[in-house]
C-alpha positions as CSV (number, residue, x, y, z in Angstrom):
1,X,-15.9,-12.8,-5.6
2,X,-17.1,-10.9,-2.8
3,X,-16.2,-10.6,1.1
4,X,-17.7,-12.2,4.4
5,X,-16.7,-12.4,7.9
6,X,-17.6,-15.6,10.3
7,X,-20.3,-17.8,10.6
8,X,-20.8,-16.7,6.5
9,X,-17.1,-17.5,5.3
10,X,-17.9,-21.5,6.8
11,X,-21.0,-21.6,5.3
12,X,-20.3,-20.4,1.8
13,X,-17.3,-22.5,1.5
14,X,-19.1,-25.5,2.4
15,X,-21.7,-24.9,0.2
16,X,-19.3,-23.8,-3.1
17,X,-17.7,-27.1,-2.3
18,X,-20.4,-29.1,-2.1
19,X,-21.6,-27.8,-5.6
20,X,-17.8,-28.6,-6.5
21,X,-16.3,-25.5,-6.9
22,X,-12.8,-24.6,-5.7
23,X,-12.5,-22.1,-3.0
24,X,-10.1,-19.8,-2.3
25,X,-9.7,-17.3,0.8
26,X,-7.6,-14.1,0.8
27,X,-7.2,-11.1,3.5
28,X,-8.9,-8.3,2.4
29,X,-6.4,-5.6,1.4
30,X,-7.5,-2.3,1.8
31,X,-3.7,-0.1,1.5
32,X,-5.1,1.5,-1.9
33,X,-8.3,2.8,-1.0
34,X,-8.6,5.3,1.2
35,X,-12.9,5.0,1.1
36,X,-12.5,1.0,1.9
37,X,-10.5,1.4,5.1
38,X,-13.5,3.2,6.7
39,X,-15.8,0.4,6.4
40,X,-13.8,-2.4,7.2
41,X,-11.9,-0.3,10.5
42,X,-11.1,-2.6,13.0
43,X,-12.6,-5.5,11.0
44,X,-9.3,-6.7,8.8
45,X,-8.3,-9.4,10.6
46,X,-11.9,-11.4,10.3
47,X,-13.2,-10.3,6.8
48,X,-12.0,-12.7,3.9
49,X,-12.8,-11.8,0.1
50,X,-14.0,-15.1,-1.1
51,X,-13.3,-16.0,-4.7
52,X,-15.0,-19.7,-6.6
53,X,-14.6,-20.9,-9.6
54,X,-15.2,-24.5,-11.2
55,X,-13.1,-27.3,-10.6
56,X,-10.9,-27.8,-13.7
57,X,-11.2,-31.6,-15.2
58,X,-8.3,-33.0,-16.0
């Protein structure tokens, strides 16, 4: 896990999926700490918290 903002959220998706990892892309939520908001202030709307993992077989 860890958070990006644009042209690094495209580029680490595409490459987690080309090693074949799922991909998943939240908002970062800052409500419950107080010490986050001032680094990401103004910036909410374009940083994502990026989270991978393997694909599961089936």
């Amino acid at each position: 896990m860890f958070s990006a903002t644009e042209p690094r959220i495209s580029e680490s998706v595409e490459m987690y999926e080309s090693l074949g990892m799922e991909v998943l892309l939240e908002d970062i939520e800052t409500e419950n700490d107080e010490d986050c908001n001032e680094c990401v202030n103004g910036f909410e709307d374009t940083i994502k918290v990026i989270y991978t993992r393997p694909k599961r077989v089936e």
